[in-house]
C-alpha positions as CSV (number, residue, x, y, z in Angstrom):
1,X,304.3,-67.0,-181.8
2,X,301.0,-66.7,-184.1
3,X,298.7,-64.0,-183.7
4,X,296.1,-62.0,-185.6
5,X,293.3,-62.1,-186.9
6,X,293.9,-61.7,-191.4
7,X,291.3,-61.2,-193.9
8,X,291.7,-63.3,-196.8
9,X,290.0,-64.4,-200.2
10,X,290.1,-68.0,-201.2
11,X,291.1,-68.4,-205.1
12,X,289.4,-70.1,-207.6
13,X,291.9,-73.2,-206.9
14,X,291.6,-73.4,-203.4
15,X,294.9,-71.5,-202.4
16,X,295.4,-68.7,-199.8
17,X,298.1,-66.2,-199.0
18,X,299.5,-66.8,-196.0
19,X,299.9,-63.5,-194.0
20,X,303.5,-61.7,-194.8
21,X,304.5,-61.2,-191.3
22,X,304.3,-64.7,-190.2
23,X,305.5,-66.4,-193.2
24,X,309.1,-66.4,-191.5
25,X,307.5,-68.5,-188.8
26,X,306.7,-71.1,-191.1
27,X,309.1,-72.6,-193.0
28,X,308.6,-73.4,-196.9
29,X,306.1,-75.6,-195.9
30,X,303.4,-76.2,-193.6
31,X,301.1,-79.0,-192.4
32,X,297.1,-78.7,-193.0
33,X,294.4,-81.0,-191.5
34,X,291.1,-80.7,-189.8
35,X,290.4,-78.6,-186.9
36,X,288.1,-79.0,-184.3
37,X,285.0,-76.3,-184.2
38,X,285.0,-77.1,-188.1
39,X,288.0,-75.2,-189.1
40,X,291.6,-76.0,-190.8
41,X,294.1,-76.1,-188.5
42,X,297.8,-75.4,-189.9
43,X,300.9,-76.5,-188.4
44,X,304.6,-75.2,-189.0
45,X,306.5,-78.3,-189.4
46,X,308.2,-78.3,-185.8
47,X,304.9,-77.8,-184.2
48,X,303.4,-80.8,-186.3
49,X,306.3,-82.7,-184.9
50,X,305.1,-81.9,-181.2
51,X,302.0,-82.8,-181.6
52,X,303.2,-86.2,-183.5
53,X,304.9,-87.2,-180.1
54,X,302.0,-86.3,-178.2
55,X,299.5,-88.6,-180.4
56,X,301.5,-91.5,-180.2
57,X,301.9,-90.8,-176.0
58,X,298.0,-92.0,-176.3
59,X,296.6,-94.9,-175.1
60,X,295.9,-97.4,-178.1
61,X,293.8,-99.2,-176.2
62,X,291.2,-96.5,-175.9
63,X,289.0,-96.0,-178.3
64,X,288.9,-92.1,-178.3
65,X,292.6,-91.5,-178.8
66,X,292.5,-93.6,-181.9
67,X,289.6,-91.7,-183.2
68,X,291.3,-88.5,-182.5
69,X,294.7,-89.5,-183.6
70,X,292.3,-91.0,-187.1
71,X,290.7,-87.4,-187.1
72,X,294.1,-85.6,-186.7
73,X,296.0,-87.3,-189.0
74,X,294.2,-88.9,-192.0
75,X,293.0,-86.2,-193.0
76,X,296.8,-84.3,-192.7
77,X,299.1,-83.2,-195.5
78,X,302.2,-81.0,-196.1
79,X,301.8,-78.3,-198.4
80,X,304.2,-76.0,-200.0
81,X,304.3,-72.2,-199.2
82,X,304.6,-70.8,-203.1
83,X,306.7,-67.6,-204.1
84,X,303.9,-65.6,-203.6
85,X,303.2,-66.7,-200.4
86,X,300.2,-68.7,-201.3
87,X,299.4,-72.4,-200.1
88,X,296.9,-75.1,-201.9
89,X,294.2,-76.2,-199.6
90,X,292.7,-79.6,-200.7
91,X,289.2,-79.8,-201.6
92,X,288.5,-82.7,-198.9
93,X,289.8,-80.1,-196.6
94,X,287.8,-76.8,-198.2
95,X,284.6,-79.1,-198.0
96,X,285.3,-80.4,-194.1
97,X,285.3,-76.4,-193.2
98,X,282.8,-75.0,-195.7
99,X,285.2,-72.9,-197.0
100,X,283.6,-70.1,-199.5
101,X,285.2,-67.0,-200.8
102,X,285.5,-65.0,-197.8
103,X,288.0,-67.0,-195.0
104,X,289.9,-65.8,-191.8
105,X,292.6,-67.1,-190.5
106,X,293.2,-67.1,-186.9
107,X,296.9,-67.1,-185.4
108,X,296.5,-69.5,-182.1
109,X,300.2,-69.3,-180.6
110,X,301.3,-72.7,-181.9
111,X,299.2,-73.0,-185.3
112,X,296.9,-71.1,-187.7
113,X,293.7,-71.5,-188.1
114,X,291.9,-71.1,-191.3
115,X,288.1,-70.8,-190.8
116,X,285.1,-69.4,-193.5
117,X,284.2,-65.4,-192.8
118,X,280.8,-66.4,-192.1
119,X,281.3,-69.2,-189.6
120,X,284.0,-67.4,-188.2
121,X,282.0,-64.3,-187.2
122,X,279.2,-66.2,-185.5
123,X,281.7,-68.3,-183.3
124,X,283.8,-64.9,-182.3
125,X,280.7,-63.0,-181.0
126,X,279.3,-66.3,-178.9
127,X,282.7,-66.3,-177.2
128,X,282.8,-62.8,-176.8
129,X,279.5,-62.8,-175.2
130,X,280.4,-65.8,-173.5
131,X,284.1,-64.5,-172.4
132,X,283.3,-64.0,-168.4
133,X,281.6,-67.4,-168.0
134,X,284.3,-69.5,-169.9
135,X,287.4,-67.6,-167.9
136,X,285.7,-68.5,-165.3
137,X,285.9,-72.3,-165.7
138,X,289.6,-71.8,-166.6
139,X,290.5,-70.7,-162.9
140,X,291.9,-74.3,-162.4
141,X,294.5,-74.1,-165.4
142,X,296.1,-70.6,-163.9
143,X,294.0,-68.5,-166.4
């Protein structure tokens, strides 16, 4: 399981520690691609493989599960988790979530989530001041 909340600096070439105590988690490598809310979403490999199955479960026919499948994957790529814990996130990827200096990253259960401070800390206190009326609209799921 991924969890936290980490504090990190983006390098001059684009790489990032990964946080120490999930590193285990992940493998040597992990799988990078766009997110949705205009963040990076990172995948260990068996949870890239999950979500693999799941894409090609959609209906080609319908034009929104090709362009989500498109958005998912074409922009995806494995990277590898360096000695010192470190991966390289490509510059299409750093430009798709205005990525600056400052970046979070977010552990969601089944992925991370690498997002820039700034953009970050605006989402976080919308949903915190919007936590009551979105649980609300989760009743149906068993929230």
């Amino acid at each position: 399981m991924l969890i936290g909340e980490y504090h990190y600096n983006l390098d001059n070439k684009g790489r990032i520690a990964i946080p120490a105590k999930i590193r285990p988690e992940l493998g040597s490598s992990v799988i990078v691609t766009r997110g949705l809310d205009t963040c990076l979403f990172i995948y260990p490999k068996k949870e890239w493989e999950n979500l693999l199955q799941r894409l090609t479960s959609l209906p080609l026919t319908q034009a929104n599960s090709r362009a989500f499948s498109r958005f998912m994957l074409a922009g995806a790529t494995e990277v590898e988790i360096d000695q010192q814990g470190r991966i390289l996130i490509p510059e299409y990827l750093r430009e798709f979530a205005s990525l600056t200096k400052k970046v979070i990253i977010a552990g969601v259960n089944n992925r991370l989530e690498i997002w820039d401070e700034a953009r970050w800390n605006e989402y976080r206190s919308k949903t915190e001041r919007d936590v009551n009326e979105i649980a609300e609209k989760l009743i149906d799921f068993g929230i």
